[in-house]
PDB file with one MODEL, atoms N, CA, C and O in Angstrom:
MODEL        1
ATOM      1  N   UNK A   1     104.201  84.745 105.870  1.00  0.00           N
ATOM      2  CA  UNK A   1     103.658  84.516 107.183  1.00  0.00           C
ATOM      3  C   UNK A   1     102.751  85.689 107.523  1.00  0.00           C
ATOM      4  O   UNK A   1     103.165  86.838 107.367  1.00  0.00           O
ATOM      5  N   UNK A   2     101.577  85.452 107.964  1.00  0.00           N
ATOM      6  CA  UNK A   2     100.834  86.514 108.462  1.00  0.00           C
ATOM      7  C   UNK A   2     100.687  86.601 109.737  1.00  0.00           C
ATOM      8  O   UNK A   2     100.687  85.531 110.345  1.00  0.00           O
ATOM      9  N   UNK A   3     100.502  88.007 110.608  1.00  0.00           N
ATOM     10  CA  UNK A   3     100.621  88.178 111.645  1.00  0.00           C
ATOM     11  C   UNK A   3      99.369  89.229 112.150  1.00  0.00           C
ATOM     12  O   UNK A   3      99.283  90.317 111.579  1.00  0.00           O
ATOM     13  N   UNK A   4      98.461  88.900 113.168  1.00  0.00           N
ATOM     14  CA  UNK A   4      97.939  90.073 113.532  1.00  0.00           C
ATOM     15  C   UNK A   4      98.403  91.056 114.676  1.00  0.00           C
ATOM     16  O   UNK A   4      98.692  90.826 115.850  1.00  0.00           O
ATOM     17  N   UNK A   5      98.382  92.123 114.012  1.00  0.00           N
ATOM     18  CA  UNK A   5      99.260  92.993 115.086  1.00  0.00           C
ATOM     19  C   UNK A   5      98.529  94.311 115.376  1.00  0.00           C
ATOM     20  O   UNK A   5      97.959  94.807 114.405  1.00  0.00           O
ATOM     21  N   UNK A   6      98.441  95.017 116.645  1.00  0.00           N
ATOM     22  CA  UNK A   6      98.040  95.874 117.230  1.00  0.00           C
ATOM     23  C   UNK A   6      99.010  96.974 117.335  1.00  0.00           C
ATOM     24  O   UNK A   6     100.121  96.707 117.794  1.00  0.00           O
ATOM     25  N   UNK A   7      98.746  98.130 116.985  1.00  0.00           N
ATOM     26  CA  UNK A   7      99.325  99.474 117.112  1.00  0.00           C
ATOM     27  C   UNK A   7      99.028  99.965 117.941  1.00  0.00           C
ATOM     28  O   UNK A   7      97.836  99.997 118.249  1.00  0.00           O
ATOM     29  N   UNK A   8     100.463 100.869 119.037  1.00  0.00           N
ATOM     30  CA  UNK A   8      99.664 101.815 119.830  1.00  0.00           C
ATOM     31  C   UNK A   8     100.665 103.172 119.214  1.00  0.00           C
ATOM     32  O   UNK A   8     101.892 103.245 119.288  1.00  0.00           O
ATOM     33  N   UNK A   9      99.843 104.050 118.681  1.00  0.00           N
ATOM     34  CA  UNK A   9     100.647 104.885 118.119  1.00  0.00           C
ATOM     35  C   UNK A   9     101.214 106.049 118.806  1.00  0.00           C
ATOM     36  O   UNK A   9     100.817 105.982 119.970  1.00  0.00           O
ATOM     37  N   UNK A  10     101.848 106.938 118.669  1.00  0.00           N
ATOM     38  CA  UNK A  10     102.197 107.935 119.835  1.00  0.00           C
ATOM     39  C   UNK A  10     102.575 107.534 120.975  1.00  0.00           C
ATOM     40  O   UNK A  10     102.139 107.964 122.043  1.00  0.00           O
ATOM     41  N   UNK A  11     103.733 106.353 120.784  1.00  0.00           N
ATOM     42  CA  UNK A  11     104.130 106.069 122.380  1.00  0.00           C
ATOM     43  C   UNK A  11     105.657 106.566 122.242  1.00  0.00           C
ATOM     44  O   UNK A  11     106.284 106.742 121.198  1.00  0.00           O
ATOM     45  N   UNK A  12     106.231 106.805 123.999  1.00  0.00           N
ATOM     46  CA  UNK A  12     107.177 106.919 124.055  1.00  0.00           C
ATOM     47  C   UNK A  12     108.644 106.110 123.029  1.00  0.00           C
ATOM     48  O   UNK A  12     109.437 106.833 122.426  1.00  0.00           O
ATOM     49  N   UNK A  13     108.720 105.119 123.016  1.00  0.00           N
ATOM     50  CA  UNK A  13     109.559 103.991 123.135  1.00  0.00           C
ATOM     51  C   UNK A  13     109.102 103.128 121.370  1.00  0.00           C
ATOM     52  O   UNK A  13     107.880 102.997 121.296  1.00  0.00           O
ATOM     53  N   UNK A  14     109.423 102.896 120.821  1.00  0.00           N
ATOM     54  CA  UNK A  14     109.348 101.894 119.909  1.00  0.00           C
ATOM     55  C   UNK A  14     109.834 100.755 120.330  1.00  0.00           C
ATOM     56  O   UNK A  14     111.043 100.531 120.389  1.00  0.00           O
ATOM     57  N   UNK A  15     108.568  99.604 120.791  1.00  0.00           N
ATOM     58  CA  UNK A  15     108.731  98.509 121.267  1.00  0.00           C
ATOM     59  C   UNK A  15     108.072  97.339 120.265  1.00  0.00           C
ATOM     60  O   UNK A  15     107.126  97.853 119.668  1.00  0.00           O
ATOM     61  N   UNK A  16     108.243  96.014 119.902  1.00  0.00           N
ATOM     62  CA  UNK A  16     107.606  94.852 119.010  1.00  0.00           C
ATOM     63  C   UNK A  16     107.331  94.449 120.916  1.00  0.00           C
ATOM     64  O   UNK A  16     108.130  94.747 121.803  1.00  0.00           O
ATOM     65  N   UNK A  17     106.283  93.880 121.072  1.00  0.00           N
ATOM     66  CA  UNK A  17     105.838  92.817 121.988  1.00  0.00           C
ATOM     67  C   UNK A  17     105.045  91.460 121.610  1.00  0.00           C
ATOM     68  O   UNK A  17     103.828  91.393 121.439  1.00  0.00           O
ATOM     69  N   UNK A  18     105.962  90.392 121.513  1.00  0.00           N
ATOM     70  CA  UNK A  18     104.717  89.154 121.158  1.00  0.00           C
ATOM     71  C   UNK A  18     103.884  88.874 122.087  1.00  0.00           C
ATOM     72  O   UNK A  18     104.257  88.875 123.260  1.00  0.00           O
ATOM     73  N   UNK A  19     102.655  88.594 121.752  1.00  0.00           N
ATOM     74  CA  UNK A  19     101.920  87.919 122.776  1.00  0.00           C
ATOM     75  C   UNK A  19     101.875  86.490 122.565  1.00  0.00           C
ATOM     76  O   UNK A  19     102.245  85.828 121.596  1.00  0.00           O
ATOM     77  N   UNK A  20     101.304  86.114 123.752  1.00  0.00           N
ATOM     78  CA  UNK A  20     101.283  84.713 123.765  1.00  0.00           C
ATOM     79  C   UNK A  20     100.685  83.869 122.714  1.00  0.00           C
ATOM     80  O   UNK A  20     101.291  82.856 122.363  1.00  0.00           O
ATOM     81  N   UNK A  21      99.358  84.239 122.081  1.00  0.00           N
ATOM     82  CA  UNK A  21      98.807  83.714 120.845  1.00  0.00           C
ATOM     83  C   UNK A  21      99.252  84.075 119.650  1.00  0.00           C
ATOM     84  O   UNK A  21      98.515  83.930 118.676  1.00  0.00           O
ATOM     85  N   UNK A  22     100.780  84.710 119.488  1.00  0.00           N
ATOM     86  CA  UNK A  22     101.555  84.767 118.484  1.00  0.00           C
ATOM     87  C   UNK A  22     101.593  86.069 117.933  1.00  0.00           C
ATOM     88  O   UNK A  22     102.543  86.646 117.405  1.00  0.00           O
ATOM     89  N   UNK A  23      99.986  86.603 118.201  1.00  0.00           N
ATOM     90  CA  UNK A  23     100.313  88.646 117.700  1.00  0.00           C
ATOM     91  C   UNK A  23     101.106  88.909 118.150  1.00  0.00           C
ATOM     92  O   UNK A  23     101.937  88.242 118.767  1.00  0.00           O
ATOM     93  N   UNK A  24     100.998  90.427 117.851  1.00  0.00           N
ATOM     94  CA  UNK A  24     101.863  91.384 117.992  1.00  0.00           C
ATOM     95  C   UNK A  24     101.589  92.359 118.608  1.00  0.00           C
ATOM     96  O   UNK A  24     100.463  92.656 118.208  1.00  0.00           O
ATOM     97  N   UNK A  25     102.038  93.415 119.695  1.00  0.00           N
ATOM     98  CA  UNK A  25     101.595  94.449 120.137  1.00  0.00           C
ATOM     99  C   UNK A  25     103.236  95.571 119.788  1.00  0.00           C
ATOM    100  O   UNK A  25     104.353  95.414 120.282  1.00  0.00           O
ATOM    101  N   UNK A  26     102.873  96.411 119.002  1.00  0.00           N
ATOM    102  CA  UNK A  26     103.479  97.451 118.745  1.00  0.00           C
ATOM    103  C   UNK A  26     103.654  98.969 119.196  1.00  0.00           C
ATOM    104  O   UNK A  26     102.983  99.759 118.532  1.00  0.00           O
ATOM    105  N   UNK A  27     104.172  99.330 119.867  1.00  0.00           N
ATOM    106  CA  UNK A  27     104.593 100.799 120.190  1.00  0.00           C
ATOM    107  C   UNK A  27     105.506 101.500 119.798  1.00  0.00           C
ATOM    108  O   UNK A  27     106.665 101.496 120.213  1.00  0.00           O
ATOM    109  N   UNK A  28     104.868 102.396 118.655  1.00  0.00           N
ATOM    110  CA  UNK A  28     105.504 103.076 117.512  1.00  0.00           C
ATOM    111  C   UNK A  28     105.223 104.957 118.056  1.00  0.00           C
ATOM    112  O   UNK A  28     104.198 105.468 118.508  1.00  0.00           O
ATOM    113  N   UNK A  29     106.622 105.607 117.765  1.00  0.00           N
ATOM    114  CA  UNK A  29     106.770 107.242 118.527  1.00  0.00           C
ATOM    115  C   UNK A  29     105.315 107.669 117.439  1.00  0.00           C
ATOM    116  O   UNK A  29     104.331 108.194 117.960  1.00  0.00           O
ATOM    117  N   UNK A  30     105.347 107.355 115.834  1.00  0.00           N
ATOM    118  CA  UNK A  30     104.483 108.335 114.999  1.00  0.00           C
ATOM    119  C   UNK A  30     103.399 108.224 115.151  1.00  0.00           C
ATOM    120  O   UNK A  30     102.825 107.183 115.469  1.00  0.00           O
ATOM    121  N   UNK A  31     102.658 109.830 114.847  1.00  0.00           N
ATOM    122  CA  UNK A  31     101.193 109.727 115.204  1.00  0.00           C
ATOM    123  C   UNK A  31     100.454 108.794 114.076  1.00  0.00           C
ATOM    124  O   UNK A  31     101.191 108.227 113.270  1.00  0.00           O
ATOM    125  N   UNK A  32      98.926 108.590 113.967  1.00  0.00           N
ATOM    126  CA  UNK A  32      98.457 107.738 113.056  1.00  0.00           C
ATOM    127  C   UNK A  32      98.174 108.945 112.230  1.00  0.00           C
ATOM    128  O   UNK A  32      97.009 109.338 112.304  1.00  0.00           O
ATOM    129  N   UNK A  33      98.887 109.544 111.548  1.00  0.00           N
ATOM    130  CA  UNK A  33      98.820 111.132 111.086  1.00  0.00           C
ATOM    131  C   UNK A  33      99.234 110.452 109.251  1.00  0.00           C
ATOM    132  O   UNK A  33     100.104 109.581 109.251  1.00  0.00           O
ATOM    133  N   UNK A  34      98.622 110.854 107.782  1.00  0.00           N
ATOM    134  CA  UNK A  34      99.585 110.819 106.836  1.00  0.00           C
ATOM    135  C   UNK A  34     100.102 109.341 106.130  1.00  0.00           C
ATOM    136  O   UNK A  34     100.602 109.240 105.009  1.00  0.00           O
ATOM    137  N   UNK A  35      99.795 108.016 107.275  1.00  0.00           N
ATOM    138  CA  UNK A  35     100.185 107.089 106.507  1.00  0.00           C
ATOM    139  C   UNK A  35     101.919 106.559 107.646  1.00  0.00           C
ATOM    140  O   UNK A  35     102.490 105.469 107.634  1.00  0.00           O
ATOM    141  N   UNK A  36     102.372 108.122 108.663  1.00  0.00           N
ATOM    142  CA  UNK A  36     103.551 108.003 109.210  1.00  0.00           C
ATOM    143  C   UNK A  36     103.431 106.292 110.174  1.00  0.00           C
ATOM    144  O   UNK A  36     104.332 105.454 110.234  1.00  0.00           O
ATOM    145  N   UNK A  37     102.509 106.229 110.603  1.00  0.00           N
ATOM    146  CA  UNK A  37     102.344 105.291 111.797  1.00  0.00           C
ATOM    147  C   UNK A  37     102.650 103.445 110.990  1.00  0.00           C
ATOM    148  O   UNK A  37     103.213 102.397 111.309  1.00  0.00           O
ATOM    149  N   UNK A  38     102.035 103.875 110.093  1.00  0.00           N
ATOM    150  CA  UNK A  38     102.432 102.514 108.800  1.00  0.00           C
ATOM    151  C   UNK A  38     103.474 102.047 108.158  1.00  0.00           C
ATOM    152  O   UNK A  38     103.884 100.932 107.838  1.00  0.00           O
ATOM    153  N   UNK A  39     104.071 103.953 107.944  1.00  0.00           N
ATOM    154  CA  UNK A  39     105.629 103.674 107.576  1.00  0.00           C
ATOM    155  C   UNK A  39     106.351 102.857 108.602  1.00  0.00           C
ATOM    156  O   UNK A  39     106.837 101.747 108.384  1.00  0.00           O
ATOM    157  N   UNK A  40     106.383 103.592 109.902  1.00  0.00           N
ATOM    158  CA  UNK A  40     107.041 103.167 110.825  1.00  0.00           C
ATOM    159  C   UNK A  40     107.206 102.077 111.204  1.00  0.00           C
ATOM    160  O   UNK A  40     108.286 101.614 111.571  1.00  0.00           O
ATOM    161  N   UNK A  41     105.711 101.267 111.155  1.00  0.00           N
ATOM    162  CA  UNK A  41     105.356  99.771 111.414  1.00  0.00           C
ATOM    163  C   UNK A  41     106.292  98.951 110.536  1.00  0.00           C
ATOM    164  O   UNK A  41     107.001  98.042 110.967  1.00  0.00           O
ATOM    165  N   UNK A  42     106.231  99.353 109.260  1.00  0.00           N
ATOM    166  CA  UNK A  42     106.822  98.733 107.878  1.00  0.00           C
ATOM    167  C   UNK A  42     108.480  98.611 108.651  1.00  0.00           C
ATOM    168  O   UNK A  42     109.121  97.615 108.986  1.00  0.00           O
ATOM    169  N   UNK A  43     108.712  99.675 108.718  1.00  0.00           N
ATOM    170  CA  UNK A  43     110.184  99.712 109.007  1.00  0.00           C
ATOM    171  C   UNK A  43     110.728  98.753 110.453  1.00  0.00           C
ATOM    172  O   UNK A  43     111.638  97.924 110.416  1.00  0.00           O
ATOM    173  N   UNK A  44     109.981  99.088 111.581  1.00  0.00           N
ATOM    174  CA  UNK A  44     110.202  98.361 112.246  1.00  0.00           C
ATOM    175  C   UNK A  44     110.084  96.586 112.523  1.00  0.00           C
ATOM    176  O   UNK A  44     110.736  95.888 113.299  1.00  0.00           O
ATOM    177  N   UNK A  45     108.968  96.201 111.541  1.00  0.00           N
ATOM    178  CA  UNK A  45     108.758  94.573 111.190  1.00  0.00           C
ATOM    179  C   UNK A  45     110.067  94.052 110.399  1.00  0.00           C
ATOM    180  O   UNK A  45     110.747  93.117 110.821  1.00  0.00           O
ATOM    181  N   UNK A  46     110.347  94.747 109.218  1.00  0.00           N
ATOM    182  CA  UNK A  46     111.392  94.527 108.504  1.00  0.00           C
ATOM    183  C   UNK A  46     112.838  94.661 109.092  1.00  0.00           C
ATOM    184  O   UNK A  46     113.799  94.193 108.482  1.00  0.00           O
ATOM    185  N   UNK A  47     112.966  95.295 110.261  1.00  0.00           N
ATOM    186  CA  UNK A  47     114.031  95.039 111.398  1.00  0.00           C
ATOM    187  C   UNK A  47     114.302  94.215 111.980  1.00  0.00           C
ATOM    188  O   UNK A  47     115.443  93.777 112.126  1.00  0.00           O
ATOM    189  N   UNK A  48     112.950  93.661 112.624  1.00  0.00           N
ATOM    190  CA  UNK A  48     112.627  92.470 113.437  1.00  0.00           C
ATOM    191  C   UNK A  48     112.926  90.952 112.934  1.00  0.00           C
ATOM    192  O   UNK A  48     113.488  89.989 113.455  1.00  0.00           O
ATOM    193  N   UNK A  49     112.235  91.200 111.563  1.00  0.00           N
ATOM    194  CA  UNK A  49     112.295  89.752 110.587  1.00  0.00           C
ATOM    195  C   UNK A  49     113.180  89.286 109.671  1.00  0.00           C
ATOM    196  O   UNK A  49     113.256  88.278 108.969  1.00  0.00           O
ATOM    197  N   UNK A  50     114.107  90.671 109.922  1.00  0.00           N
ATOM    198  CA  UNK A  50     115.396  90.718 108.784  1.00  0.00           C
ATOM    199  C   UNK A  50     114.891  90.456 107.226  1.00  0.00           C
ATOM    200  O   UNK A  50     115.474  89.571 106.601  1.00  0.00           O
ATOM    201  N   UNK A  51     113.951  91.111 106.653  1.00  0.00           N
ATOM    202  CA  UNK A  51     113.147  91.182 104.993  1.00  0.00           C
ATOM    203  C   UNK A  51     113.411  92.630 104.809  1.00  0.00           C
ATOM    204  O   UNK A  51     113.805  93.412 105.674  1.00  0.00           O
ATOM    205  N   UNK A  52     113.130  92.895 103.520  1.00  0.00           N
ATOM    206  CA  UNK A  52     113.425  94.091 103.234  1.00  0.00           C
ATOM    207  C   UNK A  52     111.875  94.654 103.016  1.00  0.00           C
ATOM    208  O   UNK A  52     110.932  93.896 102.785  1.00  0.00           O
ATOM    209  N   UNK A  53     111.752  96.111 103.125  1.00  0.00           N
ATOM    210  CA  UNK A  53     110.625  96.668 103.749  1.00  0.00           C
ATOM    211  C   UNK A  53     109.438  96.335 102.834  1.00  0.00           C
ATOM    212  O   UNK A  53     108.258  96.278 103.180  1.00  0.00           O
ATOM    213  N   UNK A  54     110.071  96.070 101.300  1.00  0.00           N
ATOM    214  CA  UNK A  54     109.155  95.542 100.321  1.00  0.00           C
ATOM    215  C   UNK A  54     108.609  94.413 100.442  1.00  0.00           C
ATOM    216  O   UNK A  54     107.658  94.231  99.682  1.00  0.00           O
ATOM    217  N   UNK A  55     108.980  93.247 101.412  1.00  0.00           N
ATOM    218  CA  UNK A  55     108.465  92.135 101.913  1.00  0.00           C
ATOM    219  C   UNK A  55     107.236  92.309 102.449  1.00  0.00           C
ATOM    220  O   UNK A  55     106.280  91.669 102.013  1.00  0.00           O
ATOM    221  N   UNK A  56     107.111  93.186 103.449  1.00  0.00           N
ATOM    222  CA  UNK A  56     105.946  93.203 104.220  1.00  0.00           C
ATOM    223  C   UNK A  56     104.805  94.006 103.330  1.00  0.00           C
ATOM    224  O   UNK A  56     104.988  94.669 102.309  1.00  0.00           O
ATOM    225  N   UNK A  57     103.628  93.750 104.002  1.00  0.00           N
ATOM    226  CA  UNK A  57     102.269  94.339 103.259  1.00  0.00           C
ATOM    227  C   UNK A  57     101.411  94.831 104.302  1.00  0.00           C
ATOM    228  O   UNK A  57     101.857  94.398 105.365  1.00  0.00           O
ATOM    229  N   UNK A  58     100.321  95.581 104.507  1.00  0.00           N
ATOM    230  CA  UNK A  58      99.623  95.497 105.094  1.00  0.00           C
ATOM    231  C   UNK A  58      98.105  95.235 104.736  1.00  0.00           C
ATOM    232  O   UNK A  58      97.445  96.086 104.141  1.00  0.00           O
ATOM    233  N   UNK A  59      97.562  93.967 105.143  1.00  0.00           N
ATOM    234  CA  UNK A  59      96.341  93.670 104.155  1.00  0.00           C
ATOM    235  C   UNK A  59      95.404  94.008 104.602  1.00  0.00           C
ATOM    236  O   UNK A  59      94.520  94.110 103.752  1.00  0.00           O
ATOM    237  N   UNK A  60      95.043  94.306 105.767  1.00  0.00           N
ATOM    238  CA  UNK A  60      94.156  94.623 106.593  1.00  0.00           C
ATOM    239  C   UNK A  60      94.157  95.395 107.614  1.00  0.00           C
ATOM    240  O   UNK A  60      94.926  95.039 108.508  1.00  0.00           O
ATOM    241  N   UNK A  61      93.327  96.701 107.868  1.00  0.00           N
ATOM    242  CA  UNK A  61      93.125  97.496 108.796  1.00  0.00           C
ATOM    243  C   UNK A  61      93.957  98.417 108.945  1.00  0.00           C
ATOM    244  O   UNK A  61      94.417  98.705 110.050  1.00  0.00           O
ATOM    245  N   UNK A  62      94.407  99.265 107.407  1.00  0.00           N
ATOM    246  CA  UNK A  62      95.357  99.699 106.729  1.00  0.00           C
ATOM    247  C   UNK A  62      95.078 101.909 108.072  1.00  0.00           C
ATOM    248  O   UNK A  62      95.831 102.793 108.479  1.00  0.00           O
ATOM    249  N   UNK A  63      93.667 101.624 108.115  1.00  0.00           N
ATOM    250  CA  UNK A  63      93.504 102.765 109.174  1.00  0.00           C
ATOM    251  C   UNK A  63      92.890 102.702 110.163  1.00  0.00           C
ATOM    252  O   UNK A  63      92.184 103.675 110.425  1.00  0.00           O
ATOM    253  N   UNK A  64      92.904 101.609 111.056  1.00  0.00           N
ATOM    254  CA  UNK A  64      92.772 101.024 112.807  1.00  0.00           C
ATOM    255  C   UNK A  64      93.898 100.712 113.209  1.00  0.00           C
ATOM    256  O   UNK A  64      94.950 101.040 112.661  1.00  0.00           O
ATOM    257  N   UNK A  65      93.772  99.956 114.341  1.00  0.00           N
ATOM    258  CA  UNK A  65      95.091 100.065 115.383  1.00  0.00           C
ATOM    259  C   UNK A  65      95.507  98.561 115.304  1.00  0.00           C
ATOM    260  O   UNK A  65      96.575  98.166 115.773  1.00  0.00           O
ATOM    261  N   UNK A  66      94.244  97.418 114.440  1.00  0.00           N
ATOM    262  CA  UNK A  66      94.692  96.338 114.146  1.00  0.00           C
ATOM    263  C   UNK A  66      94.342  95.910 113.183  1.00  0.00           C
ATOM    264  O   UNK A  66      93.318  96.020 112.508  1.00  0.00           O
ATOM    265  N   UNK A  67      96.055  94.911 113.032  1.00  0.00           N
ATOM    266  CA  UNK A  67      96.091  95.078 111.323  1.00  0.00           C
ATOM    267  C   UNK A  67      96.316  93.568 111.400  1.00  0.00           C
ATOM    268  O   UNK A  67      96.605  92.804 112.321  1.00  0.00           O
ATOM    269  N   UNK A  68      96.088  93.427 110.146  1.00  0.00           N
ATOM    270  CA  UNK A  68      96.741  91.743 109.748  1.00  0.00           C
ATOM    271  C   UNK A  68      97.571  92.262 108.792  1.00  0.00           C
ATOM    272  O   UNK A  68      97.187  93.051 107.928  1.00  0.00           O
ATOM    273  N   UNK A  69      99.197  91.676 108.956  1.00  0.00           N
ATOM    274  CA  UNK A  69     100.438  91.981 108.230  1.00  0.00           C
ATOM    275  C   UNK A  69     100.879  90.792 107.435  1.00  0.00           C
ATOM    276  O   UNK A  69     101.006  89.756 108.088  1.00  0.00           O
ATOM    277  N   UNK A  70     101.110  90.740 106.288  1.00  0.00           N
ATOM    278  CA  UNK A  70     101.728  89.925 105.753  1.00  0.00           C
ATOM    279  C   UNK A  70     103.422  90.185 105.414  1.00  0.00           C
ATOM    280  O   UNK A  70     103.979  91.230 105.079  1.00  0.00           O
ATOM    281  N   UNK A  71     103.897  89.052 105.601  1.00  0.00           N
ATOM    282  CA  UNK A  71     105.378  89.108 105.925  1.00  0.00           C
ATOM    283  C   UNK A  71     106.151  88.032 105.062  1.00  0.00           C
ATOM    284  O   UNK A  71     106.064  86.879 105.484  1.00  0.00           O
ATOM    285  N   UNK A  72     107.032  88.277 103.701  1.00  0.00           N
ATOM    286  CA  UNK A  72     107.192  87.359 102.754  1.00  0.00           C
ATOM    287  C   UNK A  72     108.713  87.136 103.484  1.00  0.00           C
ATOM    288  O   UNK A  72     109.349  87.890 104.220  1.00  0.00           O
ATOM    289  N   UNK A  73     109.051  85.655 102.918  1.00  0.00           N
ATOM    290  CA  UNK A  73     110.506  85.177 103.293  1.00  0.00           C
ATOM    291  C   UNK A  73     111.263  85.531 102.644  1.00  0.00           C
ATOM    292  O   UNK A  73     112.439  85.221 102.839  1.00  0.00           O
TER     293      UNK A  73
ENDMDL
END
């Protein structure tokens, strides 16, 4: 399943928010520093979707704030 999802990095709170057209809006504590902000994403989708972190990918917009995620069953 693919998902487009928006990062806001450096926020208080680690939050998943769906929006209404099915993205995603994300608020992740790590800066977009190193690759950390991606880890985090990884980890937190694979929480959400119950897959293991090797499921998910990121195919697009691997260093912007929106990404298209792919998410295996």
């Amino acid at each position: 399943m693919k998902k487009s999802v928006k990062v806001k990095p450096n926020s208080k709170k680690q939050t998943i928010i769906e929006e209404e057209d099915g993205s995603l809006t994300v608020h992740l504590k790590s800066p977009p520093v190193d690759g950390k902000a991606n880890k985090e994403l990884i980890e937190l989708l694979a929480k959400k979707f119950n897959v293991p972190k090797s499921s998910i990918t990121i195919q697009m917009g691997l260093s912007g704030r929106n990404k298209l995620v792919n998410i295996e069953d």
